[in-house]
VEXTISE-739453 format. One line per 4 residues: number of its first residue (from 0); their letters; for each residue x, y, z of C-alpha. Coordinates in steps of 0.5 Angstrom, whole numbers. Example, Ala and Ser with C-alpha at 12.3 -4.5 7.8 and 13.67 -1.06 7.14 Angstrom:
BEGIN
0> as> 25 -9 16 | 27 -2 14
% end
This chain:
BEGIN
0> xxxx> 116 -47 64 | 121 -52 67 | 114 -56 68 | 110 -56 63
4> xxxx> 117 -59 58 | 117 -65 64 | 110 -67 62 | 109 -73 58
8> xxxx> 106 -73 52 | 98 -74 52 | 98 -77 45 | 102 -83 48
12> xxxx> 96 -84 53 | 89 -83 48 | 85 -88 45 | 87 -90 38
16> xxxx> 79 -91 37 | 76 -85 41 | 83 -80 40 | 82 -78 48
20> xxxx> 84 -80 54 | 85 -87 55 | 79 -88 61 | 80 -95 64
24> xxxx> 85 -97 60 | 86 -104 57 | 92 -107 54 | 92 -112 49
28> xxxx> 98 -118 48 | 101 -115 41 | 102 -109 46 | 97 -103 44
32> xxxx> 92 -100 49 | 85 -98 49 | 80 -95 53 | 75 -102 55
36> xxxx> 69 -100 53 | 72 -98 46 | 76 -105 45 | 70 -108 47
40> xxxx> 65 -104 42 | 70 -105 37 | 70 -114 38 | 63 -113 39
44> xxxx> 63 -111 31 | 67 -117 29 | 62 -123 33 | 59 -125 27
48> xxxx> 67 -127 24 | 68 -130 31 | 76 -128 29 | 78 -120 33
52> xxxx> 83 -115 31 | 87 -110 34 | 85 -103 31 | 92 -102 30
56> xxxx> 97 -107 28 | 91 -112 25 | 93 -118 29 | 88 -123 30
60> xxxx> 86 -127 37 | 82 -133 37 | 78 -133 42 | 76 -126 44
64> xxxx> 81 -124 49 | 79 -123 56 | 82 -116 57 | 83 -112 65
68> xxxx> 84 -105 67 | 92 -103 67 | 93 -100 74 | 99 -97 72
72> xxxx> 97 -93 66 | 91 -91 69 | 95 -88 74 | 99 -85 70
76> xxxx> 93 -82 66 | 90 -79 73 | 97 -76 74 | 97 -73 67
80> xxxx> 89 -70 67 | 92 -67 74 | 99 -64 72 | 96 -62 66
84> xxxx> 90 -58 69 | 93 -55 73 | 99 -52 69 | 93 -49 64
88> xxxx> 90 -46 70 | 96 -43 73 | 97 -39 65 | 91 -38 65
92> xxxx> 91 -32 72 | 97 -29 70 | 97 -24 65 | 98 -24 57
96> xxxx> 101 -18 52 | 92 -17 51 | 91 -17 59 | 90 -11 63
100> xxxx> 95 -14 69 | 94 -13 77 | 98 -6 79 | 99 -9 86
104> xxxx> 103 -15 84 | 110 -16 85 | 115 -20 79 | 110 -24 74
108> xxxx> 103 -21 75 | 97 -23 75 | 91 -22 70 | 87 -15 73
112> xxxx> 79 -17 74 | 77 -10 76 | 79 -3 75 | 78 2 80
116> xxxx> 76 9 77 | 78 13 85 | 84 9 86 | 86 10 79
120> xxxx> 89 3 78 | 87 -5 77 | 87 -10 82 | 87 -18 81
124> xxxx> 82 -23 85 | 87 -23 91 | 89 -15 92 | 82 -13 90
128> xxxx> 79 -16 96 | 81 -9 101 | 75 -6 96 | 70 -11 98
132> xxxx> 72 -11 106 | 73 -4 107 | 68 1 109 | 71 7 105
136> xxxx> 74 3 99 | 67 0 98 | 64 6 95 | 70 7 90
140> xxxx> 67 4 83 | 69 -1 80 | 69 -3 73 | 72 -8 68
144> xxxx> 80 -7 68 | 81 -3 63 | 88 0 61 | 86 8 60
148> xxxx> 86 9 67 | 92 14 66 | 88 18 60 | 83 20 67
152> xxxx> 89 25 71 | 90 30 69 | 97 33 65 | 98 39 68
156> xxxx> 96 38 75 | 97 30 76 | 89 31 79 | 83 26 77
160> xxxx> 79 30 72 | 72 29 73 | 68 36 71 | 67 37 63
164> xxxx> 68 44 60 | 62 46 56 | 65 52 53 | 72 48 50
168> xxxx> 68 41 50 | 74 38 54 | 74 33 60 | 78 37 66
172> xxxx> 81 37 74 | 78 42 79 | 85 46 78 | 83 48 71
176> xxxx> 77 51 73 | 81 56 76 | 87 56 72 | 86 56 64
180> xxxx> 78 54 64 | 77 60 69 | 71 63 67 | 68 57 63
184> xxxx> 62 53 63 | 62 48 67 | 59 42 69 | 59 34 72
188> xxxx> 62 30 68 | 57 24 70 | 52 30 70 | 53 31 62
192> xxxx> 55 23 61 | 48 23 63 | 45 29 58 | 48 25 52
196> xxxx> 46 18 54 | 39 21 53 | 42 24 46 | 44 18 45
200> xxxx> 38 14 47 | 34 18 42 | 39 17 36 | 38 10 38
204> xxxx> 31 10 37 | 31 13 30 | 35 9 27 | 31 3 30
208> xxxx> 25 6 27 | 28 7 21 | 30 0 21 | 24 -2 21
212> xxxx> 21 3 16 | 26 0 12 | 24 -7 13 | 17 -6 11
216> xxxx> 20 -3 4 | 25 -9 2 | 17 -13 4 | 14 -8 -1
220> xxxx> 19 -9 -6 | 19 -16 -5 | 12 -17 -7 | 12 -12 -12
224> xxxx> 17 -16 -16 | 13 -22 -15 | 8 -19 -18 | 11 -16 -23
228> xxxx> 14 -22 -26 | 7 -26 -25 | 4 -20 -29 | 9 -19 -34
232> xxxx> 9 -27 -36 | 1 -27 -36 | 1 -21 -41 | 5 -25 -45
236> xxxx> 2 -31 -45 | -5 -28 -47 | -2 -23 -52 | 0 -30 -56
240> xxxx> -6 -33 -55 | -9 -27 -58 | -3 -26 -63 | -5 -34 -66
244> xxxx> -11 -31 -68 | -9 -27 -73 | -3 -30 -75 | -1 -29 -83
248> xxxx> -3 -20 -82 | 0 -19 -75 | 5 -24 -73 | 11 -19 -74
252> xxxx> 7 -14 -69 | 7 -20 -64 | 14 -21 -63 | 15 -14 -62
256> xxxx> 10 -13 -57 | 12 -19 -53 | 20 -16 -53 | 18 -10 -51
260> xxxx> 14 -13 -45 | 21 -17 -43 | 25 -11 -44 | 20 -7 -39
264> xxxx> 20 -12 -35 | 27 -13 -34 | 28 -5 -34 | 23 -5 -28
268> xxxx> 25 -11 -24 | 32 -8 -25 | 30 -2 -21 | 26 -5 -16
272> xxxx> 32 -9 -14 | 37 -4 -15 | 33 0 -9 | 32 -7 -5
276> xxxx> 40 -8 -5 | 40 0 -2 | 36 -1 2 | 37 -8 5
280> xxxx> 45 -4 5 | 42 2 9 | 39 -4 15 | 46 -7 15
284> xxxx> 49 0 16 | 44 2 21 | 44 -4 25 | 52 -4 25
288> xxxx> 52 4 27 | 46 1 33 | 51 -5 35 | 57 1 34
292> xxxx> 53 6 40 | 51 1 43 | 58 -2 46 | 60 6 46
296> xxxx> 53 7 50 | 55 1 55 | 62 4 57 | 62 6 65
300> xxxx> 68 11 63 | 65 17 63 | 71 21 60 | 72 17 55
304> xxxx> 64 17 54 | 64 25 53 | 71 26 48 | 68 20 43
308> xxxx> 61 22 44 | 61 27 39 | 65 23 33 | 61 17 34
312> xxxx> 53 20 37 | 53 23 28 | 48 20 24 | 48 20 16
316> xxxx> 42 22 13 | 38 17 9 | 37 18 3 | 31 14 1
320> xxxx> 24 16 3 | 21 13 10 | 17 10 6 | 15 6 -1
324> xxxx> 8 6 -3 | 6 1 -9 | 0 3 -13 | -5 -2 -15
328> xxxx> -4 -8 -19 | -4 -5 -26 | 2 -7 -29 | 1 -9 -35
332> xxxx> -6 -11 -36 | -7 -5 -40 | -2 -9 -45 | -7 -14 -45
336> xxxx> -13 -9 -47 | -9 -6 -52 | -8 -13 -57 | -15 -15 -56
340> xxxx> -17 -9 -59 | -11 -10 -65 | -15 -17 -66 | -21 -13 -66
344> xxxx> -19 -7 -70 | -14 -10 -74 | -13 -6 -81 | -14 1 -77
348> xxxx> -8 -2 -71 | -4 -4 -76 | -4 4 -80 | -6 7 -73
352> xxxx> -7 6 -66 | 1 0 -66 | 3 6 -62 | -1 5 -56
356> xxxx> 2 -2 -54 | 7 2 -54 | 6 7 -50 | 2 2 -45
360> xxxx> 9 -2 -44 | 13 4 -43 | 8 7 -38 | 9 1 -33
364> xxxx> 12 5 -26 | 12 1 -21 | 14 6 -15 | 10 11 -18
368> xxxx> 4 12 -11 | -1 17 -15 | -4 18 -21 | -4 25 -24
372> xxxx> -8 29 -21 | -15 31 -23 | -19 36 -19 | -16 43 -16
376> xxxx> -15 40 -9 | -12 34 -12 | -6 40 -15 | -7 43 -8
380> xxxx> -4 37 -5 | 3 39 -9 | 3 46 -8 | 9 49 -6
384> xxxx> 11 57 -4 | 14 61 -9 | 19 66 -7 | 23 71 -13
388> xxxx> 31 71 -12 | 32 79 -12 | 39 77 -15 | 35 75 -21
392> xxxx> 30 82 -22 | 31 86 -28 | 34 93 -25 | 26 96 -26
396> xxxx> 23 91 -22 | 21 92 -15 | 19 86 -11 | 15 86 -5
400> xxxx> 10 81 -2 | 15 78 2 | 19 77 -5 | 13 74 -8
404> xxxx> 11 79 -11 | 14 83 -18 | 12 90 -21 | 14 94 -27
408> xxxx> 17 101 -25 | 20 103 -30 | 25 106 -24 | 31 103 -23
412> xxxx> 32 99 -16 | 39 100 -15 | 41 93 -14 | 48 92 -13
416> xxxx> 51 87 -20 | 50 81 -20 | 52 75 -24 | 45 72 -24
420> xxxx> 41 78 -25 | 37 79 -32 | 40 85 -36 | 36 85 -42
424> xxxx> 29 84 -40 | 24 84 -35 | 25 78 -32 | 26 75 -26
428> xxxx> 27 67 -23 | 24 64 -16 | 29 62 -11 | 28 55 -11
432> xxxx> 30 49 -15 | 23 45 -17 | 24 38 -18 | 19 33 -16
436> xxxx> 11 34 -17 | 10 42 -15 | 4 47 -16 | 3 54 -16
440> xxxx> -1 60 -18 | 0 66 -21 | -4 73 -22 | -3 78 -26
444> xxxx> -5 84 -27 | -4 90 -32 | -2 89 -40 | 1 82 -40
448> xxxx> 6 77 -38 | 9 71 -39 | 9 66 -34 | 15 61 -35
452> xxxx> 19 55 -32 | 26 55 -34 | 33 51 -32 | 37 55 -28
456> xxxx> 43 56 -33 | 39 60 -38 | 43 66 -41 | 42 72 -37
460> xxxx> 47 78 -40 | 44 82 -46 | 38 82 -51 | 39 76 -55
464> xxxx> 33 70 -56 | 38 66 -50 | 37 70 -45 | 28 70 -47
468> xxxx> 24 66 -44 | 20 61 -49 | 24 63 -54 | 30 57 -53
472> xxxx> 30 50 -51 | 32 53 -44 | 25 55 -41 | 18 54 -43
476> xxxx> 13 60 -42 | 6 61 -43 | 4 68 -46 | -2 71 -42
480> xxxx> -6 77 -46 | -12 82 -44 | -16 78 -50 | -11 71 -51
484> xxxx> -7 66 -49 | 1 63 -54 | 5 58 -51 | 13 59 -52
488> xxxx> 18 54 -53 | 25 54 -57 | 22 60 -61 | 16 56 -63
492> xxxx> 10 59 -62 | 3 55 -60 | -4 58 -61 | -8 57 -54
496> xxxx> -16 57 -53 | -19 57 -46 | -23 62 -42 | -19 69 -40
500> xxxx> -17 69 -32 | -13 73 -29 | -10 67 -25 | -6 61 -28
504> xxxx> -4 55 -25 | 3 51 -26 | 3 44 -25 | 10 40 -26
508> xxxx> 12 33 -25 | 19 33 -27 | 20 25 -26 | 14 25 -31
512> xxxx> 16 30 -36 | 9 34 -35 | 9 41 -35 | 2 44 -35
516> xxxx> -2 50 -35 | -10 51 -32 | -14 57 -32 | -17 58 -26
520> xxxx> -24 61 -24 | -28 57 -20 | -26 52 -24 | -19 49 -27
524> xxxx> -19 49 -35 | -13 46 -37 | -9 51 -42 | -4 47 -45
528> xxxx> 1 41 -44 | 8 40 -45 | 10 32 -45 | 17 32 -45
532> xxxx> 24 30 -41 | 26 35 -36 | 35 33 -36 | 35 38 -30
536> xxxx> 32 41 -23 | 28 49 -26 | 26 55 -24 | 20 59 -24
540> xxxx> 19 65 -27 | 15 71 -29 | 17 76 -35 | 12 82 -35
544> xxxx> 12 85 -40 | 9 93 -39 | 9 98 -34 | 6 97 -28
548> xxxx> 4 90 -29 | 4 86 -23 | 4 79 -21 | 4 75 -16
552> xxxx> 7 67 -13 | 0 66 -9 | 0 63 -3 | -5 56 -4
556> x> -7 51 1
% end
């Protein structure tokens, strides 16, 4: 330290120009000094005016002045270059409050370049040089210094732990084994590292699998945006041209077309973004949580590896499909149909048919994939196993069939009390929650049912309308007779034509707010249709209405 005081300064020895170290040193009569080859350049700038400055001071020398090396302050600046590298390279090998110090050094330590896991202790260059020269040290391993070299022994018996107890997750000596951990299994600490390094690795490769899946779907969103916004303002564009045409009798109808367009177009947009920022979000997560394994993965301690392994290796759900499937560009081209026909039709849109335009605009989905399905093997692709919840069953209704399958006994089942079951009529709820597209179907047989979907916080104590299917604004029930068909909602009653079946098909877009019945013989007749806005997951359920009526949740592939 004593040393470093007793240097000069090296700002007295740079180049007011350059602001290094003066090389080849020149010193100009007002007293300044500079590096040659700067002076000169500088003069070199000033030969039009055939009058020479100096940088600092600004005195001026006519003629240009003949300048030579200054020995002396060239020596000294050798000395300072040298006295200054060596003081930075000597406080460089000794060790700092972050640096892992040599074990072996006596007084002021050196900086440990590798730590010895056998030895248990961190050696610098000159005290390393044994591991590299003697036979039995040379199979020792070395690794990066490290300061948890202590954490390896153990507590209780001062010895190196190097055996993993599988039974208490915990790294342990070989005097545990027969100690506490006696009769535990066991194994190699390196020999499990090596298990849940292959772990590991597969955890690695799915989220750099799902990186890329999210990648393709922040593309996806990206071009639909753009198509969105292109779509949307040629809609707009051609719904003025068509709206100019008819300017003195629908001219209100114009601005309000284009103003829900704009809304929708924001509404969707907005969506679109939403879902990118959490997907770019996900991909920053991953990738961070990829980077997190893979120093976690590159440590060479074994021990340290094995007791974070568990914390670290666990790997969150997404929360977002694999993939974003876009449907064909049809955003708002069925907007553009519909003002063409206001044009065309115009006294009948005007007291009429303004409702599909606004329909038209509303419908824009654009991360809906498929169109509602058509044909019965279109439905089958969303079909779904309904199991009944005996915890719901009315007391005389036996279950059988795998739970699949109600009967009316007329003969108490001896269910033990339950909070979700129905006590005032023969009723019963399926097991799973329905949200999403779903289809099942249903065969009854006997003197009727009704069958039903429901939320889950429908009423099940007592008699009254609140706890019946159909007749609240709970659940919605179609009501099958030997000779006729009702449908049931909020205690509303709604005619149904359609060819008898012993089987009825329930169709459920719970996004959409769709909820549909089929008749189903050799073909699908479809029995009635609910549009509506489903506020929470439901149920499927059937309410038998006589003794010994069945019916049975099918099994539909």
């Amino acid at each position: 330290m004593a040393q470093q005081r007793n240097q000069p300064d090296s700002k007295k020895f740079s180049c007011s120009i350059c602001l290094d170290l003066l090389k080849d040193p020149v010193t100009t009569s007002c007293g300044h000094s500079y590096c040659m080859d700067c002076i000169k350049t500088h003069w070199d700038g000033e030969d039009g005016k055939r009058i020479y400055s100096c940088p600092q001071c600004r005195k001026t020398f006519t003629p240009r002045p003949v300048l030579e090396k200054h020995v002396l302050l060239a020596e000294l600046v050798e000395d300072l270059k040298k006295t200054g590298l060596q003081a930075a390279a000597d406080d460089h090998c000794y060790a700092g409050p972050e640096d892992v110090a040599c074990d072996v050094c006596i007084g002021r330590k050196m900086k440990a370049v590798k730590s010895c896991l056998v030895c248990l202790a961190s050696y610098c260059e000159n005290h390393l040089q044994p591991h590299h020269d003697s036979p039995p040290l040379k199979k020792h391993q070395l690794v990066e210094p490290s300061k948890n070299l202590q954490s390896n022994i153990c507590s209780h018996h001062d010895e190196v732990m190097k055996i993993f107890c599988l039974t208490d997750q915990q790294v342990i000596c070989y005097l545990c084994t027969m100690d506490e951990h006696k009769g535990h299994e066991t194994a190699p600490a390196a020999a499990e590292r090596k298990k849940q390094q292959k772990e590991l690795e597969v955890s690695r490769l799915n989220i750099q699998q799902r990186i890329q899946d999210r990648q393709k779907d922040v593309e996806l969103l990206q071009q639909e945006l753009e198509d969105i916004n292109v779509s949307a303002d040629k809609t707009v564009e051609d719904s003025k041209k068509i709206f100019i045409q008819m300017i003195h009798l629908i001219q209100k109808r114009g601005r309000d077309v284009e103003q829900q367009i704009r809304s929708q177009q924001e509404t969707e947009v907005n969506r679109v973004k939403e879902l990118q920022e959490k997907l770019e979000q996900e991909i920053r997560d991953l990738k961070r949580k990829d980077a997190e394994l893979k120093q976690f993965s590159d440590t060479p301690d074994h021990n340290h590896f094995l007791l974070n392994y568990p914390s670290v290796s666990a790997l969150s759900e997404s929360t977002h499909s694999s993939s974003i499937n876009i449907r064909p560009l049809r955003h708002f081209e069925d907007v553009t149909a519909a003002v063409k026909e206001l044009r065309d039709q115009l006294q009948d849109i005007l007291r009429d048919t303004w409702t599909n335009i606004s329909l038209a605009i509303t419908e824009v989905d654009v991360l809906r994939s498929e169109p509602q399905p058509k044909t019965r093997d279109e439905f089958l692709k969303y079909s779904r196993e309904i199991t009944l919840d005996p915890n719901t069953a009315f007391r005389y209704l036996l279950l059988s069939v795998g739970n699949r399958k109600v009967t009316s006994t007329g003969e108490d089942q001896l269910y033990p009390d339950h909070p979700d079951r129905f006590t005032g009529w023969c009723q019963v709820l399926s097991k799973e929650s329905l949200t999403g597209r779903c289809y099942w179907e249903v065969e009854w047989r006997g003197g009727g049912v009704y069958v039903a979907v429901t939320y889950k916080n429908i009423c099940r104590k007592g008699k009254s309308d609140e706890c019946v299917f159909g007749r609240n604004d709970k659940s919605w029930a179609l009501r099958c007779d030997t000779n006729s068909y009702s449908f049931y909602y909020n205690n509303t009653t709604t005619s149904v034509s359609g060819p008898q079946s012993s089987r009825i098909g329930v169709y459920l877009d719970h996004k959409a707010g769709i909820l549909s019945f089929y008749s189903v013989s050799e073909i699908m007749t479809l029995l009635h249709r609910v549009q509506t806005t489903f506020t929470e997951p439901i149920h499927a359920g059937v309410w038998v209405l006589d003794l010994g009526t069945t019916a049975e949740f099918l099994e539909v592939k």
